[in-house]
N, C-alpha and C positions, 0 to 999 in steps of 0.2 A: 285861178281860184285860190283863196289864201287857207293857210290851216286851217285856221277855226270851220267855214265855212266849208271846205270838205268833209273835217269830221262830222258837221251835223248833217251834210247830205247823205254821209255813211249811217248816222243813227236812222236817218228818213228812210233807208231804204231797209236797213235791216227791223224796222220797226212796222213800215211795212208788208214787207216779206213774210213777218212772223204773224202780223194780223189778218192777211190773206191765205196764207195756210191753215189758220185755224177757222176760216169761214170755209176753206175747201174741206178741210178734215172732217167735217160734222156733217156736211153736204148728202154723204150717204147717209145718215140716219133722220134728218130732217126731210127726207125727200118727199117720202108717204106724206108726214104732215104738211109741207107746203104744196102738196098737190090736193088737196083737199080744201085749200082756201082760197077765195078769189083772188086778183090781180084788186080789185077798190080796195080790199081788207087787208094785205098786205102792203098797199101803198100807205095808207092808213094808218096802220100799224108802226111803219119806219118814220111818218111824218110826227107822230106822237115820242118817237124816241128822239127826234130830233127836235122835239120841244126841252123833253125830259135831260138831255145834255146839255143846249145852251143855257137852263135853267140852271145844273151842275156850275157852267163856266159862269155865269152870272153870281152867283153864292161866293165864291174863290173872288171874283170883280170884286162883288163889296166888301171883303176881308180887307185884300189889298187895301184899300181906298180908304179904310177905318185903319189903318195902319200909318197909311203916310204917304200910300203909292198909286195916284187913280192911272187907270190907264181907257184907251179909247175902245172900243167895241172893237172894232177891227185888230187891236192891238193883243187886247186881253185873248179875243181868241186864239188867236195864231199860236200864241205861249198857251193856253191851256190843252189847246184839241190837240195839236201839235204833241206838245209833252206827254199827253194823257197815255200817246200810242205807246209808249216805253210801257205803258204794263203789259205787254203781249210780249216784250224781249223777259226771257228768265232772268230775275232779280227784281227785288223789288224797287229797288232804290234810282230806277231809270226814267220813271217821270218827273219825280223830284228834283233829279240833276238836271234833266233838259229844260224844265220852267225855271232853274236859278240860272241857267246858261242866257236861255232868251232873254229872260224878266231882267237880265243886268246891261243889257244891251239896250233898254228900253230906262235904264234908269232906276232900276228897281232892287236895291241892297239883296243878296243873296240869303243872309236870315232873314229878311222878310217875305220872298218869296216861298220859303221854305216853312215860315210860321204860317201862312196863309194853306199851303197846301195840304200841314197838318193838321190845321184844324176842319179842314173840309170834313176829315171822317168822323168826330165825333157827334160831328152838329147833323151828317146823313145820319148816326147810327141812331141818335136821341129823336131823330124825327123819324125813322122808319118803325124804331119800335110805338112809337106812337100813334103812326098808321094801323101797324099791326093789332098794338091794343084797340082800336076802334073797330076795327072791322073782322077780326077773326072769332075773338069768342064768342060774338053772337050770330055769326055766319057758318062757321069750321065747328065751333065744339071741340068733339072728343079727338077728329083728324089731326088736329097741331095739338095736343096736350104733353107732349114729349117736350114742345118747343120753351114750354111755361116758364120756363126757369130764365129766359131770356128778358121777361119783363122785368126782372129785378133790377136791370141796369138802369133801367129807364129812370128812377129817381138820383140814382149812383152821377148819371149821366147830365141831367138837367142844374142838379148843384153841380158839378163841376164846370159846365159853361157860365157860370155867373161871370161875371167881367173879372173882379176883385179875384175870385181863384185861378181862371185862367190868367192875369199877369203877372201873379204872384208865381205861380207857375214857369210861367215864359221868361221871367225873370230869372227864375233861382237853374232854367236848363242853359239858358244864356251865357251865367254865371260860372258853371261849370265845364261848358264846351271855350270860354276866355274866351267868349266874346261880348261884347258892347251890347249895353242893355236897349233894346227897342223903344226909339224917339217919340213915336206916340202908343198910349195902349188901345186895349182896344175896349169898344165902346159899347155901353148896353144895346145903341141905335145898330151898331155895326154888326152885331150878334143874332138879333130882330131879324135884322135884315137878311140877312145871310140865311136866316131859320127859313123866312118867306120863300126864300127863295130857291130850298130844299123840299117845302113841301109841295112849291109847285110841280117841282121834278116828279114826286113819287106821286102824285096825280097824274102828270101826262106818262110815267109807268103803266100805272095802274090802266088807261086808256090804251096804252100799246098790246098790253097781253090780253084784257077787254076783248080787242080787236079778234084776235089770233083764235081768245077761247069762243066768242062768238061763231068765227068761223069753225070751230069743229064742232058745234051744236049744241052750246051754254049759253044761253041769253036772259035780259032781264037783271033786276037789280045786283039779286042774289049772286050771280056772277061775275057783277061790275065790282061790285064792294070786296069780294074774293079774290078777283086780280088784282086791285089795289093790296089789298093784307099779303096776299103770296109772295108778291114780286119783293112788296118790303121785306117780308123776312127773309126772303128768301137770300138777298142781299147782304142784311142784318148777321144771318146765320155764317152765310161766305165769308164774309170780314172777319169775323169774330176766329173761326177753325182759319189759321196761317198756312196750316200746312196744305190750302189746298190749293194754287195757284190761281190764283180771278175767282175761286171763288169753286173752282172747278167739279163736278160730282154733287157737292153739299149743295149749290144751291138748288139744283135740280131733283133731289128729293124732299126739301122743305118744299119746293113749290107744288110739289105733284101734290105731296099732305094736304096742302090748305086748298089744293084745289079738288078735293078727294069729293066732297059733296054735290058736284057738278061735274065731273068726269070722270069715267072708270081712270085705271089705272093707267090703261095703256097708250089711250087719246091724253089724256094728263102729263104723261111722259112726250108725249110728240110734240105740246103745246111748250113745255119748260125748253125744248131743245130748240123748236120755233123763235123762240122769246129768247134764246141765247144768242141766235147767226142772225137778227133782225139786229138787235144790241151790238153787235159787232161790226156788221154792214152799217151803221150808225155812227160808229168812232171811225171807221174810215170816210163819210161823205165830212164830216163833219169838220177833219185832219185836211180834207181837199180844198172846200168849201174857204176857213179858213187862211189857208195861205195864200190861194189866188188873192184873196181879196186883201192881205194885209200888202201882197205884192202890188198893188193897184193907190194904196194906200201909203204914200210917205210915214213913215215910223214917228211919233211924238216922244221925245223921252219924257216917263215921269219925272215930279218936280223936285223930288229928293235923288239924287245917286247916291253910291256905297259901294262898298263891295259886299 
């Protein structure tokens, strides 16, 4: 086994490692709640998160591809699910290094992989608060009105994805880290797409917690539209507060909030922790899933290389 390729078996496993402890760690307190929901609703449930992630990995696909670097489904996965596992190692910066690591072994310049990856989070954060706006204030009310201050991005956010700002942007950060400006930008089509393909995600979200809160005795619209709105902010709000690792704590009380109107506090609490170790159990099948198949799969390099 040559260096490179032990290091990354070493990331694999300590990226596993860390993502399996932390579905074991929660296990106690989720327990009550997933005994309370069927085996169809929980499967249900993960099959929805596994919509709501290849959607994620699909968004990051069409980046690349508006950039300069299409890569093949089997491909693109392997480098996303794969990398994605780094955010369960402490630091933030470990899923980014392992998709510029893969993504160049496929062909794929390492600022591009890296522009791609960073735009994944503005274009979730502009589309979840837009979930949110639809479905909270006329569902939640007074329950999220602490959260208000978070729609303000949402315009902040929609002008800053224009095409014209973000390469002006990408340019002048390019510029200053000395390195080579980005051979193609990117494109309104590319941007679109990418959107589409966000908001499918916080749909099949919205469907996975759906699931969960159904099973603890919320059904009907009111509570389909509210687990759409929670999950987004709830994500929204995690992003946003750094200092809490994935998102850790913060997201779990924005979600109980918006879901305050349809479950006490406590069932509320067992649902957002439900919705946490199903999402986690999600980037591991996902990570699996993935490399067997890119293993099955001879590698394509994309059609530009770089470093």
């Amino acid at each position: 086994m040559t260096g490179k390729k032990l290091l990354r078996f070493a990331f694999l496993l300590v990226a596993l490692g860390f993502g399996g402890w932390a579905i074991a760690g929660q296990w106690s307190q989720v327990a009550d709640g997933f005994s309370r929901l069927s085996w169809p609703l929980l499967a249900g449930s993960l099959v929805a998160v596994l919509a709501a992630l290849v959607s994620g990995m699909l968004m990051w696909r069409a980046l690349l591809a508006d950039l300069g670097s299409p890569l093949r489904f089997p491909d693109a996965a392997k480098v996303f699910f794969i990398g994605q596992l780094g955010k369960y190692i402490p630091g933030s910066l470990w899923p980014v290094l392992a998709q510029m690591e893969m993504g160049k072994d496929l062909g794929v310049p390492r600022p591009r992989s890296a522009t791609a990856f960073f735009l994944t989070y503005p274009i979730y954060l502009a589309t979840g608060l837009a979930v949110a706006l639809l479905t909270l204030p006329a569902f939640a009310g007074a329950s999220v009105s602490r959260y208000a201050w978070l729609l303000l991005l949402l315009p902040l956010l929609v002008a800053g994805l224009h095409p014209k700002v973000v390469n002006t942007a990408l340019g002048f950060g390019l510029k200053l880290l000395k390195r080579p400006p980005l051979e193609r930008p990117l494109t309104r089509r590319g941007l679109l797409t990418s959107a589409g393909w966000a908001f499918a995600g916080w749909v099949a979200y919205g469907a996975h917690l759906a699931l969960i809160v159904a099973g603890l005795g919320a059904t009907g619209g009111r509570a389909l539209a509210l687990s759409a709105g929670a999950f987004a902010l709830a994500w929204c709000l995690g992003f946003i507060v750094v200092i809490a690792p994935a998102g850790a704590g913060v997201r779990e009380v924005a979600m109980v909030a918006a879901l305050a109107p349809v479950l006490d506090g406590g069932t509320a609490i067992a649902a957002a922790l439900c919705s946490r170790l199903v999402v986690s159990a999600g980037d591991l099948v996902c990570a699996a899933a993935a490399g067997a198949a890119a293993r099955r799969a001879e590698p394509v390099p994309a059609a530009t290389r770089g470093d």
